[in-house]
C-alpha positions in Angstrom: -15.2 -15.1 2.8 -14.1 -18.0 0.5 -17.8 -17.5 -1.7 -17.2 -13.8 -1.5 -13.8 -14.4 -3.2 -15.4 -17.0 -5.5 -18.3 -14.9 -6.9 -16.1 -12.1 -7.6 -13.6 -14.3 -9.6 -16.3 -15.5 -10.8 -17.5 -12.0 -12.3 -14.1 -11.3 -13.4 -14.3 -14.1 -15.5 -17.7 -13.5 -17.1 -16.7 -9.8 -17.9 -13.4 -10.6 -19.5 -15.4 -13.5 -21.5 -17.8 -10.6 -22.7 -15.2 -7.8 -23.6 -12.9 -9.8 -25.6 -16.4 -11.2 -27.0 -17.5 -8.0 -27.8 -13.7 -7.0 -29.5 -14.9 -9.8 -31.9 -18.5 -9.7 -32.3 -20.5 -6.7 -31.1 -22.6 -7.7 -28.0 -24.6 -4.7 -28.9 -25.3 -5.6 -32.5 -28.9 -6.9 -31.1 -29.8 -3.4 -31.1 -28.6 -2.1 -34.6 -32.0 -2.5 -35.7 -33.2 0.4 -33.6 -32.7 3.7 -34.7 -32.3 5.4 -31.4 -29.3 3.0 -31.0 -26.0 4.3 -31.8 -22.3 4.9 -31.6 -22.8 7.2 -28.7 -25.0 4.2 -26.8 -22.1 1.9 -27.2 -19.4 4.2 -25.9 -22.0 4.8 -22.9 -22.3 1.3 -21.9 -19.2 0.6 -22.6 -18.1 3.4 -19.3 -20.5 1.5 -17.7 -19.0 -1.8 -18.1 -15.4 -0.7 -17.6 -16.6 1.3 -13.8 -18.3 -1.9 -12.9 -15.2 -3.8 -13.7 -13.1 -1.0 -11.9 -15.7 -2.0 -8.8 -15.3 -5.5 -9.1 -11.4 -5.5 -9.0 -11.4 -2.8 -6.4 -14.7 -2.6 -4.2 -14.0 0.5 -2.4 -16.2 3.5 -1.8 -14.9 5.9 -4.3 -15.5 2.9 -7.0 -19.4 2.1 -5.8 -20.2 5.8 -6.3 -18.5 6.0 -9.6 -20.2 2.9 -10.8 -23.4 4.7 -9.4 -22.8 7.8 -11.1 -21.8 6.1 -14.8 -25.1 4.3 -14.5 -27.3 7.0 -13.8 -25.4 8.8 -16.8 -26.0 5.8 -19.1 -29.4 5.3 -18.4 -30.4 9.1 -18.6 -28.4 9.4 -22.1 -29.9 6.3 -23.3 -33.2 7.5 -22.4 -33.1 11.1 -24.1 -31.3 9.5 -26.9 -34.2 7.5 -27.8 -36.8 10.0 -26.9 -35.1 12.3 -29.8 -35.5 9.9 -32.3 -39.2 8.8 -31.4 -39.8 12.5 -31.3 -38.7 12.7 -34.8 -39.7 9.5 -36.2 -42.9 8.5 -34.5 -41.6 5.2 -34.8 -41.5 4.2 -31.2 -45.0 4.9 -30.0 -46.0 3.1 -26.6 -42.2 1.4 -26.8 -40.9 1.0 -23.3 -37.1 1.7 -22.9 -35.4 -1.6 -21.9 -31.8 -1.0 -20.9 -29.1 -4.1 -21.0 
């Protein structure tokens, strides 16, 4: 029970650290490079982040499917979004998609 309380303190923390990180320095700038990557990506992972902190603070049922669902949703528009723009470009050929 006590490690249980500790590890999800312990998240808190690391998730706070990293959005008031990202308010100062983009944690997503690592992937300005790519062209698939843009201000629709960051917006998507940043749902993601705020249901997994919803889940976190409040690990009920209604929060693990929401989590669930805003993954799925990120992942799938991350996925078409770069598919578009290797469609167009050609500049992703035999590039694997690697989500963060």
């Amino acid at each position: 029970m006590i490690a249980r309380t500790y590890n999800r303190a312990w998240e808190n923390f690391k998730e706070e650290l990293k959005t008031s990180a990202k308010e100062r320095v983009s944690l997503y700038k690592y992937k300005q490079h790519q062209l698939w990557f843009g201000v629709e990506c960051v917006r998507s992972l940043d749902q993601r982040q705020q249901a997994k902190m919803q889940w976190l603070q409040n690990p009920n049922q209604s929060n693990v499917n929401n989590l669930n669902n805003v993954k799925h949703e990120t992942s799938r528009r991350l996925r078409k979004r770069k598919r578009i723009t290797c469609e167009i470009s050609e500049t992703c050929r035999g590039a694997s998609v690697t989500l963060a």
